[in-house]
Backbone bond lengths (Angstrom), bond angles and torsions (degrees), N, CA, C in turn:
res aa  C-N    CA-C-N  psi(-1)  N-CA   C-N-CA  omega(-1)  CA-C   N-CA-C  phi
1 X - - - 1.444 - - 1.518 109.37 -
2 X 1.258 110.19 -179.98 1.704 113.07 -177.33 1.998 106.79 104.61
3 X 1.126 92.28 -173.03 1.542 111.12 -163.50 1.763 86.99 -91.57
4 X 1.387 107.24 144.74 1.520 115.48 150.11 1.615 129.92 -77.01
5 X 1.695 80.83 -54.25 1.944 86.89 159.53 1.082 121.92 -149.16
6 X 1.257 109.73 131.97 1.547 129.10 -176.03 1.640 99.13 -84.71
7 X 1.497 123.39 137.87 1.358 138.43 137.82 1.173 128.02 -127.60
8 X 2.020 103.73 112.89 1.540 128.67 -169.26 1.232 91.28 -82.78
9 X 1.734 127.38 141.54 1.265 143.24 176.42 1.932 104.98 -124.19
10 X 1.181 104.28 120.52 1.425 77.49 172.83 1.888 94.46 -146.40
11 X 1.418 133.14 -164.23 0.902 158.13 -156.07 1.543 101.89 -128.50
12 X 1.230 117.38 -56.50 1.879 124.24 -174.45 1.326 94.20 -87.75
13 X 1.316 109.88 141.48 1.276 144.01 -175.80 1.778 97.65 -85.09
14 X 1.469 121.64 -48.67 1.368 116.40 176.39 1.703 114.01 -80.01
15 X 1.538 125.05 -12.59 1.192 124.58 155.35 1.855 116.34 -44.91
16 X 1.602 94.54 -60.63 1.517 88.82 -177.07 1.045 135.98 -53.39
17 X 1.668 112.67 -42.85 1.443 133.95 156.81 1.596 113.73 -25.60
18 X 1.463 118.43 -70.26 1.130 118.18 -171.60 1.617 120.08 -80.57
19 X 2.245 97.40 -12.14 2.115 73.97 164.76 1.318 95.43 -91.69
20 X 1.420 149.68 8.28 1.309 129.81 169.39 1.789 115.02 -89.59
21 X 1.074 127.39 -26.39 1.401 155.81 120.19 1.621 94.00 10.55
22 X 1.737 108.85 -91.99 0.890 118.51 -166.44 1.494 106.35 -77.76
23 X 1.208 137.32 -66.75 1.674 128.50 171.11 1.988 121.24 -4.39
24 X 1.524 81.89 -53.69 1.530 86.00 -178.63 1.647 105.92 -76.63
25 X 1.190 129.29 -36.57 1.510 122.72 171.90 1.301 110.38 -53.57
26 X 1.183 127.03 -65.58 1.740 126.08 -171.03 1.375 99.34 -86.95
27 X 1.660 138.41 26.63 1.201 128.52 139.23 1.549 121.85 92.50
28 X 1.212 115.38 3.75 1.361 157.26 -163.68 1.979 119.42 -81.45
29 X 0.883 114.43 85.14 2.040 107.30 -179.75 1.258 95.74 -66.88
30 X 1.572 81.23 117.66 1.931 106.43 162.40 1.187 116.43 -89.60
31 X 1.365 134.21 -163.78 1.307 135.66 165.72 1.606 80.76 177.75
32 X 1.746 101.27 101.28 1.461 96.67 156.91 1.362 117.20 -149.95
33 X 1.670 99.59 163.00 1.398 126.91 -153.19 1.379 137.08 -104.34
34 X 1.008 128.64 -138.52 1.529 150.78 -176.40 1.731 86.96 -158.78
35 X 1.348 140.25 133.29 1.225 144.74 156.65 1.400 132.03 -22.05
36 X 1.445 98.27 -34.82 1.728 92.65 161.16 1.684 114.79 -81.12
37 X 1.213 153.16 31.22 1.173 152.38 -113.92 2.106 79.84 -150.09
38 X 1.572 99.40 -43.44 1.577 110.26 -170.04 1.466 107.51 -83.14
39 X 1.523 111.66 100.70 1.414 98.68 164.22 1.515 118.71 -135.73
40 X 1.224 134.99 -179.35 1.644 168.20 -164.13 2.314 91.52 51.40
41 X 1.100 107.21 -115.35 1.125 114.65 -155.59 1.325 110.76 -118.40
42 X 1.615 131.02 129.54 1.434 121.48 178.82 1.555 119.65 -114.91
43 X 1.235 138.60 118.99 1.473 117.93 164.51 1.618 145.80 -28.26
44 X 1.444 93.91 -24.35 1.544 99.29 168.30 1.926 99.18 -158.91
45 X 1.454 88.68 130.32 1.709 94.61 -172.26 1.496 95.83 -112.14
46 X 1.368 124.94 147.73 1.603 113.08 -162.40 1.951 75.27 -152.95
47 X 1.373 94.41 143.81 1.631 106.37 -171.24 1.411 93.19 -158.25
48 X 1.674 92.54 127.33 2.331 99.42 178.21 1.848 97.93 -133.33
49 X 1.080 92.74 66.77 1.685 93.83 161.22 1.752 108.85 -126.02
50 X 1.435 97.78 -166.52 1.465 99.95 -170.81 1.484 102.34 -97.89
51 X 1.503 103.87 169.48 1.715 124.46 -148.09 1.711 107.69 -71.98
52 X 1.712 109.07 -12.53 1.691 114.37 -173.74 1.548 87.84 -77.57
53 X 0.913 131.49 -76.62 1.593 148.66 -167.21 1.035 101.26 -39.84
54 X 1.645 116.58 -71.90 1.842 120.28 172.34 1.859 108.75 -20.20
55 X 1.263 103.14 -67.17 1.555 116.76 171.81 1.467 114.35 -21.48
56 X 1.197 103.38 -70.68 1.764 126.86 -157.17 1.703 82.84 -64.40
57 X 1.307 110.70 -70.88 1.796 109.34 -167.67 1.656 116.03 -55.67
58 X 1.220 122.50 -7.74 1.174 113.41 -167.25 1.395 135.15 -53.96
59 X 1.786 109.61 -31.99 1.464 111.93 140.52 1.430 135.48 -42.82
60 X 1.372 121.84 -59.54 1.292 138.49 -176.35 1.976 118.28 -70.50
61 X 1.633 91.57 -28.06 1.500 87.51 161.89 1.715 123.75 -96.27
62 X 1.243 104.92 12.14 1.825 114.89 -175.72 1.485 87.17 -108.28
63 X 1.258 129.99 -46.02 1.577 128.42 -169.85 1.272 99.23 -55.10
64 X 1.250 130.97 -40.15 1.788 149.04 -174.15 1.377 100.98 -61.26
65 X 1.211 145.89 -51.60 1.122 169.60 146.53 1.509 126.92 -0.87
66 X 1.499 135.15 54.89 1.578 123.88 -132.72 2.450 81.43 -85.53
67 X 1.374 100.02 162.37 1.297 132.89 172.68 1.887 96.17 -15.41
68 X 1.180 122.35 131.39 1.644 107.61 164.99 1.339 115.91 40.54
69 X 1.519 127.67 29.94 1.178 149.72 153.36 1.935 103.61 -82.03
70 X 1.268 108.49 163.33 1.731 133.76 -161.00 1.867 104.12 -120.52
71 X 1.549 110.38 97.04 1.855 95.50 139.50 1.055 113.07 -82.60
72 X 1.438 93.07 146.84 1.416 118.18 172.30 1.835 107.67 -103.58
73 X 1.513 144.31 65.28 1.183 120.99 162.90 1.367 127.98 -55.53
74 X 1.707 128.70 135.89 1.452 119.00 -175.34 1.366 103.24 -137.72
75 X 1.603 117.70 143.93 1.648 113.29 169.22 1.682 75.90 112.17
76 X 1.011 155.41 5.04 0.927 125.89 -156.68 1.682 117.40 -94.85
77 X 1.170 151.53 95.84 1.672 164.48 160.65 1.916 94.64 6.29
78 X 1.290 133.14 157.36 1.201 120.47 170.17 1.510 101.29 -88.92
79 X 1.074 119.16 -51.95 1.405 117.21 161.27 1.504 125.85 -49.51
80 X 1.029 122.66 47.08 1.114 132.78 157.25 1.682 115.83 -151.13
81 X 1.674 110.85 -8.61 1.618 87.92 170.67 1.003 147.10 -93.51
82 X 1.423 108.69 16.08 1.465 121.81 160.58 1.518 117.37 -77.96
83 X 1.118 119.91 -32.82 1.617 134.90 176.79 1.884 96.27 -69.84
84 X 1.343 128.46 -35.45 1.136 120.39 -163.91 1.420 87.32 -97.24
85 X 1.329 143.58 -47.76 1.363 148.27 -177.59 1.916 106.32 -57.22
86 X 0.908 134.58 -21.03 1.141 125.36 141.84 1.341 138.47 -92.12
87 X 1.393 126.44 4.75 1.248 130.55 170.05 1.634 97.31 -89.96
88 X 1.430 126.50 -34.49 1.126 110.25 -178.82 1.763 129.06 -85.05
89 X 1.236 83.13 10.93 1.408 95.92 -174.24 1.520 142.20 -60.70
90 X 1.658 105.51 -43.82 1.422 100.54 163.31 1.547 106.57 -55.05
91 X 0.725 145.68 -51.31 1.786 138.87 -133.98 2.005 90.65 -106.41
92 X 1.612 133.47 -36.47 1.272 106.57 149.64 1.682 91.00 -171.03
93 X 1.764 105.60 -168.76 1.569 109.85 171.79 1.317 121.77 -116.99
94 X 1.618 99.36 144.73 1.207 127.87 176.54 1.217 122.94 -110.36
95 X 1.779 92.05 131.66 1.565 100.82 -179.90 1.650 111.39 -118.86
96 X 1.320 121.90 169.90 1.340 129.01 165.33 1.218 107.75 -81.43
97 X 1.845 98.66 142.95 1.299 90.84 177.79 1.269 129.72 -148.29
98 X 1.928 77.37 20.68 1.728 99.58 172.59 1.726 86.94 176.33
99 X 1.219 97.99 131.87 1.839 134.42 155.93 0.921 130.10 -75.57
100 X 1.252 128.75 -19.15 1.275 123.33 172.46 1.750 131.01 -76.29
């Protein structure tokens, strides 16, 4: 079980480093990027930044998103997922799915 291929997208140059860092420790094929690096449709899209940004991408991370495919938002404040649960809303719904 597991992913065949993973593609990490990030913005920080020392982000990538350390998920490729770690990929190669736990044995894992990465493929990572600069954000354009991610394209057509993924089965599970998983995103850990903060809730302004979440906002802004919310198109571009649902477009990512292939048919009965999974976001994953993480990091997220509880007080904020109602504010993020309606920004994502035209394109689909989000639930919590852990508090801790």
């Amino acid at each position: 079980h597991g992913a065949v291929q993973i593609d990490a997208v990030d913005i920080d140059p020392a982000a990538l480093t350390s998920s490729q860092d770690n990929a190669e420790a736990n044995r894992v094929q990465l493929n990572v990027g600069s954000p354009e690096r991610a394209q057509g449709e993924y089965p599970l899209v998983v995103a850990n930044i903060l809730a302004s940004p979440l906002k802004l991408l919310a198109p571009l991370l649902c477009a990512h998103v292939a048919p009965g495919g999974d976001l994953i938002l993480a990091g997220i404040l509880s007080r904020q997922a109602e504010e993020l649960q309606a920004a994502y809303a035209p394109w689909l719904s989000l639930q919590v799915a852990d508090e801790e």
